[in-house]
C-alpha positions in Angstrom: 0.0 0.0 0.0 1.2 3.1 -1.3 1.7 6.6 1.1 -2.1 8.9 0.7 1.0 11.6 1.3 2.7 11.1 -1.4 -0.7 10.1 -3.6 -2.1 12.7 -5.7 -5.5 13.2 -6.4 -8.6 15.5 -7.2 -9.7 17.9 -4.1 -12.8 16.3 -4.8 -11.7 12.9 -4.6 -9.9 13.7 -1.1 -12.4 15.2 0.3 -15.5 12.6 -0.4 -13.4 10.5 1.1 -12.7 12.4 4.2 -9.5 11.2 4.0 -7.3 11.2 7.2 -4.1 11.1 6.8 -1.5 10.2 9.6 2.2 12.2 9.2 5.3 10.0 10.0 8.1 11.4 7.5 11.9 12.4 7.9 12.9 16.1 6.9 14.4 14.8 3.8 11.4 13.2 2.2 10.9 16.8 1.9 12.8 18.3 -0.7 12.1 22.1 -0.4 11.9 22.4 3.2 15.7 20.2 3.2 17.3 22.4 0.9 16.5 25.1 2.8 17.9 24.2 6.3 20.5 22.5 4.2 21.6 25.7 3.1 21.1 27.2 6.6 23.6 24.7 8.4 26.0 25.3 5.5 27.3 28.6 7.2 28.9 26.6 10.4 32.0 24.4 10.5 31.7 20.9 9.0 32.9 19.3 12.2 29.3 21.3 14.1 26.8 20.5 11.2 24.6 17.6 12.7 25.1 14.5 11.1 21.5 12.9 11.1 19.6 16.2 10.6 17.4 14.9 7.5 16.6 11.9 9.5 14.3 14.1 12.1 10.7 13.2 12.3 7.8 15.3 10.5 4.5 14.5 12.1 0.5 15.3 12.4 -2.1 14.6 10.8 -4.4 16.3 7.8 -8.3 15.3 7.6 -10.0 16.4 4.5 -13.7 16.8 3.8 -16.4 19.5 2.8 -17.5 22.4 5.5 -20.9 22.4 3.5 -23.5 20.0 2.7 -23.7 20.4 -0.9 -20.2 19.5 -1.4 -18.8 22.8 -2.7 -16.3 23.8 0.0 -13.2 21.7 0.3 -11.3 22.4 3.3 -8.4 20.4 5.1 -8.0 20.8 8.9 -5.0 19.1 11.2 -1.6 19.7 12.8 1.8 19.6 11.7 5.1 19.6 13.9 9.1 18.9 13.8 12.1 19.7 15.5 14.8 21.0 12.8 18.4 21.2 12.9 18.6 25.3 12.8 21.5 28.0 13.1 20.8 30.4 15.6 21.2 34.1 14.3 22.7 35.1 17.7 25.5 32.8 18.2 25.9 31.5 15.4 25.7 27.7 16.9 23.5 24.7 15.7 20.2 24.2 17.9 16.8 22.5 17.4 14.0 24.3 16.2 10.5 23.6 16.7 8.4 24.1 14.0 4.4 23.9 14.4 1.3 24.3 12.1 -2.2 23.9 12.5 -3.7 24.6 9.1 -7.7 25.0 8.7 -7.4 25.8 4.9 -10.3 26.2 2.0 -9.3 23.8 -0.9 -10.5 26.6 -4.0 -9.1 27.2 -7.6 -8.7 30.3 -9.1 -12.9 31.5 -9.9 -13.7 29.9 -6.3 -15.6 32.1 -3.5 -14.4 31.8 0.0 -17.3 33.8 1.2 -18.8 32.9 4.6 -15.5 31.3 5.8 -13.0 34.0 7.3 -11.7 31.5 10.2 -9.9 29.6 7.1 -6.8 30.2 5.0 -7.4 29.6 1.4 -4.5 27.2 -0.6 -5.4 28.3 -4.3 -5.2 25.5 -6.8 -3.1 25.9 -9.6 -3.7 22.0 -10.7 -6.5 19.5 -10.8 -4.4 17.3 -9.0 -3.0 17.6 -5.2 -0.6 15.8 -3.5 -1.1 16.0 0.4 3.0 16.4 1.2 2.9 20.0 -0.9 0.5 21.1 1.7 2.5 19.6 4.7 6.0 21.0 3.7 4.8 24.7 2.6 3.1 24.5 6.1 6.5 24.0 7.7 8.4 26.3 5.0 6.2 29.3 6.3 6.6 28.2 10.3 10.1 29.0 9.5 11.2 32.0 11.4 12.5 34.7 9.7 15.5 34.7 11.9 16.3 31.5 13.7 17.1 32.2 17.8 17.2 30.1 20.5 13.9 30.2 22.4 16.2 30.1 25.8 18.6 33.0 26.5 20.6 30.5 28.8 21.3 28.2 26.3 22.4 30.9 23.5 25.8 31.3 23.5 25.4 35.4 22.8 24.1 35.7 26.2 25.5 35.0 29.7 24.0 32.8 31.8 21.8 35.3 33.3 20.2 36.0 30.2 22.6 39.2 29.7 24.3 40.1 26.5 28.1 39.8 27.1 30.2 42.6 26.8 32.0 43.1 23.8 34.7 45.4 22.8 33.6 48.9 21.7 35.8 50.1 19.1 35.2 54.0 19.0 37.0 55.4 15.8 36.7 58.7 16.3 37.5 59.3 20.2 40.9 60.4 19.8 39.8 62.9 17.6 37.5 64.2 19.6 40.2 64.3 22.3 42.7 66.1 19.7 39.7 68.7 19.1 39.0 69.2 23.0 43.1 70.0 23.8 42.9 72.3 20.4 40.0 74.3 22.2 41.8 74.2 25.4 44.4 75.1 24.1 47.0 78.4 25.0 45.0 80.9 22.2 42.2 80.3 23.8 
């Protein structure tokens, strides 16, 4: 038996069925969302890149169906989690990453109406045909954070343990010449 995940179908066909579909994939079944983080743990050291990081789980569940009863409103409701291999932003160090989705999302094409249903997200349909793993990895794609940070100061390295910023060095370029300018004012014409 094949994976529904992987299966594609029409939103018609997925939705008479009320299809529920149980998650259990590794990041790299995924190729967008992999390249992505791929690229992201290509700025550290080889020797700090996690080995196994496509091998982290992907899961949830998606239920689709109809929210009316003339069958004219596909939707697909469910939950979507994993823990990635990220690069915090702050210190520059590898970390895992939480990533969460709950999508509630109206199943339309192009000359659809969403009317009546503002608590759903609509996933336009440029095909007849839809494969359940698009929806699950732009779902994660968009979770991403902008700007990857650890969630605890503590465990950042940019931080102390109290949660302060360690001091760095301030380099001040142009403080001797504003000590050059203050002896030139003090100086004897004065």
């Amino acid at each position: 038996m094949g994976n529904p995940l992987r299966d594609r179908r029409t939103v018609a066909e997925w939705a008479s069925a009320g299809q529920a579909i149980e998650i259990t994939e590794k990041i790299g079944a995924f190729d967008g969302l992999a390249a992505i983080l791929e690229a992201d743990l290509a700025a550290l050291e080889p020797g700090k890149i996690p080995e196994n990081w496509r091998e982290s789980r992907v899961t949830g569940a998606l239920l689709f169906g109809y929210l009316d009863t003339d069958n004219r409103v596909p939707a697909v409701t469910g939950q979507v989690e994993a823990e990635v291999d990220a690069v915090c932003q702050r210190c520059l160090e590898p970390f895992r990453l939480r990533l969460a989705a709950e999508p509630k999302l109206l199943l339309l094409g192009n000359d659809e109406s969403d009317a009546g249903y503002d608590e759903y997200e609509v996933w336009e349909l440029d095909e007849r045909l839809l494969k359940p793993q698009d929806i699950v990895e732009e779902l994660l794609v968009m979770a991403l954070p902008f700007s990857a940070v650890h969630d605890n100061m503590a465990e950042c390295r940019a931080f102390g343990s109290d949660g302060e910023t360690t001091p760095e060095k301030t380099t001040r370029p142009f403080a001797a010449l504003r000590q050059q300018m203050a002896k030139d004012t003090d100086g004897p014409d004065n």
